[in-house]
KOLLUM-382171 format. One line per 5 residues: number of its first residue (from 1); for each residue x, y, z of N, C-alpha, C, O, CB. Coordinates in nm, 2 decimals. Last residue first. Glycine has a CB too. Layout:
% residues N
NUM = X,Y,Z,X,Y,Z,X,Y,Z,X,Y,Z,X,Y,Z  ...
***
This chain:
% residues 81
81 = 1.93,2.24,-0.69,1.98,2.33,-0.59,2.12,2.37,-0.65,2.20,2.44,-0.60,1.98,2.25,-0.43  1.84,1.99,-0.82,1.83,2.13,-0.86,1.86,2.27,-0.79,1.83,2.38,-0.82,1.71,2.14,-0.89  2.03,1.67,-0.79,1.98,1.81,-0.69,1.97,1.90,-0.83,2.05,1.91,-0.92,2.13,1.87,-0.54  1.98,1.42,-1.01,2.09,1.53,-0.97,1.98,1.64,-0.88,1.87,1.67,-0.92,2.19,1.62,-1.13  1.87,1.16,-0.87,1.84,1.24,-0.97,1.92,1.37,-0.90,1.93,1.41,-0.79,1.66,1.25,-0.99
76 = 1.82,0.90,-0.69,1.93,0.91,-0.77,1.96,1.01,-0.85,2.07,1.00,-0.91,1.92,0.82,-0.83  1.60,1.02,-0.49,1.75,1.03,-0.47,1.84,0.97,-0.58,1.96,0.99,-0.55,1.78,0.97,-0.35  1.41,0.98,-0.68,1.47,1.14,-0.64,1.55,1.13,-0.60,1.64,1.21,-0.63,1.42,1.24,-0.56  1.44,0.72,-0.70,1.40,0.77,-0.86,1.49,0.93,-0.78,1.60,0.97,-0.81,1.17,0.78,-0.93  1.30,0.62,-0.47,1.44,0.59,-0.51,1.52,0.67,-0.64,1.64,0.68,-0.66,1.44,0.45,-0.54
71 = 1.07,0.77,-0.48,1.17,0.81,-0.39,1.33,0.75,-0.40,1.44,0.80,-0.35,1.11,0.78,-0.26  0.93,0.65,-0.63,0.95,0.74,-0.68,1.10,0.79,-0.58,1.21,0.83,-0.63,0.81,0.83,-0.68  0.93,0.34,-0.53,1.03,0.37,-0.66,1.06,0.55,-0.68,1.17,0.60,-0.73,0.94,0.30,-0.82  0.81,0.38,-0.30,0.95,0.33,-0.27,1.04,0.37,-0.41,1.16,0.41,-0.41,0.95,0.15,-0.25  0.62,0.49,-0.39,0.62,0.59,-0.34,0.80,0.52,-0.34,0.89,0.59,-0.37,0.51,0.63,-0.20
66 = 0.55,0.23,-0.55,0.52,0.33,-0.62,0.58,0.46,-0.51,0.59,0.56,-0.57,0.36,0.33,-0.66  0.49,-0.01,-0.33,0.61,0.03,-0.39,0.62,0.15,-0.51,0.74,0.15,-0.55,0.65,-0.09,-0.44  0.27,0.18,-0.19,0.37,0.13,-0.09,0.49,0.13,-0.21,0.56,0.23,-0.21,0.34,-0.04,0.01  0.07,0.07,-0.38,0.13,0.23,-0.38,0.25,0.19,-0.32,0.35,0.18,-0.39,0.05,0.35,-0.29  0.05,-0.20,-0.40,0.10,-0.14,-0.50,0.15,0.05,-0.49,0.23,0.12,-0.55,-0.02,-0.17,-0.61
61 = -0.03,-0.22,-0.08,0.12,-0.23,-0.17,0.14,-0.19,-0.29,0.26,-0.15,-0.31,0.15,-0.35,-0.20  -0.31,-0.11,-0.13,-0.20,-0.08,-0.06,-0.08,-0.05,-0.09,-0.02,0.06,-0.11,-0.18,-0.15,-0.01  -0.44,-0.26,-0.35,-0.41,-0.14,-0.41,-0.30,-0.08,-0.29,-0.21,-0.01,-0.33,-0.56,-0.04,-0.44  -0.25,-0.61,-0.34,-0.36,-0.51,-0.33,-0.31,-0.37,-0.40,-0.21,-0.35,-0.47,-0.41,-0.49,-0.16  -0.11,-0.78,-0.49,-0.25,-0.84,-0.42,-0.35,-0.71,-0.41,-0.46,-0.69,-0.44,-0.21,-0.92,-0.25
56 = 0.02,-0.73,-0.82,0.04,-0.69,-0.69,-0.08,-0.69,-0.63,-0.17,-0.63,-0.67,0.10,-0.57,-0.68  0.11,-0.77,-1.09,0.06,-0.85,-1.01,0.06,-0.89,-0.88,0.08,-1.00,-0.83,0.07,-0.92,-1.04  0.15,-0.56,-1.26,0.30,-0.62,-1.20,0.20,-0.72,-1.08,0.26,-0.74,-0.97,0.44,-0.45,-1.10  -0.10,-0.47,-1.36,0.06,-0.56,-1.47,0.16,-0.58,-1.42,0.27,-0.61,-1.48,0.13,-0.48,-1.58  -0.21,-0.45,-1.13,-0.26,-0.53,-1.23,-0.16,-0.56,-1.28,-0.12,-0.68,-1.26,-0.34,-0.49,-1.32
51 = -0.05,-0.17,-1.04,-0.12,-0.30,-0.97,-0.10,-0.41,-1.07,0.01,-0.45,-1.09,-0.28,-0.27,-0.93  -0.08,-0.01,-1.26,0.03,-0.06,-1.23,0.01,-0.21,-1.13,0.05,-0.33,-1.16,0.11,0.06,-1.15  -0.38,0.04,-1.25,-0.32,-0.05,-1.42,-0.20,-0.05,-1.34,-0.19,-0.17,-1.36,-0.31,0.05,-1.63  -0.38,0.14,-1.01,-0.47,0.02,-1.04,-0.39,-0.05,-1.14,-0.35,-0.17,-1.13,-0.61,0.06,-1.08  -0.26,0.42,-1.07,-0.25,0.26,-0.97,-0.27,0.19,-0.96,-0.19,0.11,-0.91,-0.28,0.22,-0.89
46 = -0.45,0.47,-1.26,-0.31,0.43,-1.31,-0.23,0.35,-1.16,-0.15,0.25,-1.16,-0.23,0.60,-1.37  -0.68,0.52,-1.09,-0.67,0.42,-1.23,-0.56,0.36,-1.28,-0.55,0.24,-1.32,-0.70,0.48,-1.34  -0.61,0.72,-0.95,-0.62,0.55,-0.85,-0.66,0.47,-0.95,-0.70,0.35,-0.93,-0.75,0.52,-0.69  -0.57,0.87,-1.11,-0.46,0.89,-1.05,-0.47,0.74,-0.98,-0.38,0.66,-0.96,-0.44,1.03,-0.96  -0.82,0.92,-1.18,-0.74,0.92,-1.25,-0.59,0.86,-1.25,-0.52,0.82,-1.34,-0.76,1.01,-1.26
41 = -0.98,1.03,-0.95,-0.97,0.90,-1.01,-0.92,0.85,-1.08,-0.94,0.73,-1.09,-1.02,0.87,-1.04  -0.73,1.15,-0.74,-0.79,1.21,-0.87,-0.82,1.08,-0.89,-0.74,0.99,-0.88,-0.70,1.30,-0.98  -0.74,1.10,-0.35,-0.72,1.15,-0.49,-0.80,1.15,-0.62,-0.92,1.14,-0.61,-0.62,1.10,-0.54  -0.69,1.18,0.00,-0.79,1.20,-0.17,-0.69,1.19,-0.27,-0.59,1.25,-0.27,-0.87,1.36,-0.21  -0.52,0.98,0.20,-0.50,1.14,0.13,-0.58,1.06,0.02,-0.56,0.95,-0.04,-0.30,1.23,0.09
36 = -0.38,0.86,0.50,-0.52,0.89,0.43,-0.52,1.01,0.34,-0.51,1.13,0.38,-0.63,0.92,0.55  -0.22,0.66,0.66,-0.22,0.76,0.57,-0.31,0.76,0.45,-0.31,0.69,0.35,-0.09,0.79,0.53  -0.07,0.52,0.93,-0.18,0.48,0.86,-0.21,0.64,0.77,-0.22,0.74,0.84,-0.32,0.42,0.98  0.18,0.29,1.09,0.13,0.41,1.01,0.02,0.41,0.89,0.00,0.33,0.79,0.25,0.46,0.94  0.29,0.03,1.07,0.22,0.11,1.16,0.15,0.25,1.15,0.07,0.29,1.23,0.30,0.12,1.23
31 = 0.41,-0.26,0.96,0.31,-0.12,0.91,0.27,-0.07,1.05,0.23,-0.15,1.14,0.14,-0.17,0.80  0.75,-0.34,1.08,0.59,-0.42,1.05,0.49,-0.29,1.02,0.53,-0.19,1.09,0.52,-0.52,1.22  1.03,-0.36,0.88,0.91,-0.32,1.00,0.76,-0.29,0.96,0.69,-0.25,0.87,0.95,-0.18,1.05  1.15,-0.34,0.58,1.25,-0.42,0.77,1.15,-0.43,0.83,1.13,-0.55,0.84,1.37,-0.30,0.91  1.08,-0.37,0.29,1.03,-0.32,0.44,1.07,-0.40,0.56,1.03,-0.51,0.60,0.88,-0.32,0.45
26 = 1.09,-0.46,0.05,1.19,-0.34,0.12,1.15,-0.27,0.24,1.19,-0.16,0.28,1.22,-0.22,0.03  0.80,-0.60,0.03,0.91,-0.58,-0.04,0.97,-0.44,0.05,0.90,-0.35,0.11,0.87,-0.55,-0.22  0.61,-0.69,0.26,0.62,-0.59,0.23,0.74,-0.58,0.16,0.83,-0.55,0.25,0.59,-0.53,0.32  0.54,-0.88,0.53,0.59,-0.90,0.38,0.60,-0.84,0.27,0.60,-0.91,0.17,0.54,-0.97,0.34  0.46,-0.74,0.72,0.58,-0.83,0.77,0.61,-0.89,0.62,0.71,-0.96,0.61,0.53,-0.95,0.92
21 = 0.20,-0.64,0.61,0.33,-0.56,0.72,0.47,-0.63,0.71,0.57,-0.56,0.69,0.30,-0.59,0.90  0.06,-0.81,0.59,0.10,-0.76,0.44,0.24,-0.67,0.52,0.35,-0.66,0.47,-0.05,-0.64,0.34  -0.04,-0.99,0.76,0.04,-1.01,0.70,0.10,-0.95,0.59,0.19,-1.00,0.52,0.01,-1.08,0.67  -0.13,-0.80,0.91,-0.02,-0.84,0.98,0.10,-0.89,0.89,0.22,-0.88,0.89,-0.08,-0.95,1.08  -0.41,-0.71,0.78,-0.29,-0.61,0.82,-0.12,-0.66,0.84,-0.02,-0.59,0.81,-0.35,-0.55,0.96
16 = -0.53,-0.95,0.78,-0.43,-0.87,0.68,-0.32,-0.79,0.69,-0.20,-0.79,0.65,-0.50,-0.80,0.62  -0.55,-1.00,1.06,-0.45,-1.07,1.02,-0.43,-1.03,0.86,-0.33,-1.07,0.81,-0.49,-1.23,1.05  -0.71,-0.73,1.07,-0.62,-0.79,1.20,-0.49,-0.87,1.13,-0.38,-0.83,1.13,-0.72,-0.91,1.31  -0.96,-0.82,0.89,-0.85,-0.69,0.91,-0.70,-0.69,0.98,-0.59,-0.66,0.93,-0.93,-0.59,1.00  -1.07,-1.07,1.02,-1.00,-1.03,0.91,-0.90,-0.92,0.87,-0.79,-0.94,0.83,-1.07,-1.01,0.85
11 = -1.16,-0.89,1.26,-1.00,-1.02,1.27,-0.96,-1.04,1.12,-0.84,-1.03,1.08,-1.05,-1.25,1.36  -1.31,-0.72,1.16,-1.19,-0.66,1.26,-1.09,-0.77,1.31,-0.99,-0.75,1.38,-1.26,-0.59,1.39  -1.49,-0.92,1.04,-1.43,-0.80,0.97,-1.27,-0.74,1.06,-1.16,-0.72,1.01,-1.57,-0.67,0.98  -1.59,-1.05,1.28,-1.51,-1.11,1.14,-1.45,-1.00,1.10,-1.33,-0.99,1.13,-1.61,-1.18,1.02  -1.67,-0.86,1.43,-1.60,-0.93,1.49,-1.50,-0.98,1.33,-1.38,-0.96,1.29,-1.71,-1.05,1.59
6 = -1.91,-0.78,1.25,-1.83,-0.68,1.27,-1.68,-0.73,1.33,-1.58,-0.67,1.29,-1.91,-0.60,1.37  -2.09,-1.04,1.23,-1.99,-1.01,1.12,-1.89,-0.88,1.16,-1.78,-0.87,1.10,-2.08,-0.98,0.97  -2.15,-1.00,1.53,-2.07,-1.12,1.45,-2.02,-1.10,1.39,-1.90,-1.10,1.41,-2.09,-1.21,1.39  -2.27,-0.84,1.50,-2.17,-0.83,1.61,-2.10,-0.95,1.59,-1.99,-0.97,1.64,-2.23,-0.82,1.77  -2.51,-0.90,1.34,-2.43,-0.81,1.33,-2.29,-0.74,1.43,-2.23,-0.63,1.42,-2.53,-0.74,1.31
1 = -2.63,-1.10,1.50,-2.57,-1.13,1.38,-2.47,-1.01,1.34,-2.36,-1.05,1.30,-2.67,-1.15,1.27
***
C-alpha cells in the first residue's frame, strides 16, 4: 500500500509540476529550477494574503509573480550608482 500511494504522490507531483510550468504568467519555459530558501513566517503570511487576494492556485506562483514584479519594479527604478 505504501508503494502505491508513494507512486500517486510522484505522478501527482509529475503532472503539477508540468502544468504549472507551461502556464506560468510571463514564462516562455517550462520550470526547471528548483529553489529552496527559509523564511520569516511573517514573510510566507504576506505571501499567502497576496496569494489569496489576487487568486493565485498556489503559494509557488504567487511567489514566481512577486519576484517577476519586484524585479520589474528594480529595473524601472533610477540606478543609485
Amino acid at each position: 500500500m505504501c508503494v502505491v500511494y508513494a507512486a500517486y504522490v510522484n505522478a501527482t507531483y509529475a503532472v503539477d509540476a508540468d502544468v504549472v510550468g507551461w502556464h506560468s504568467i510571463g514564462m516562455d519555459e517550462p520550470l526547471s529550477e528548483r529553489i529552496i530558501t527559509p523564511m520569516q513566517k511573517s514573510l510566507v503570511a504576506a505571501v499567502d494574503d497576496f496569494r489569496f487576494a489576487n487568486r493565485i492556485a498556489s503559494r509557488a506562483e504567487a511567489i514566481r509573480r512577486l519576484i517577476e514584479l519586484g524585479l520589474a519594479a528594480a529595473k524601472a527604478a533610477p540606478s543609485k550608482s
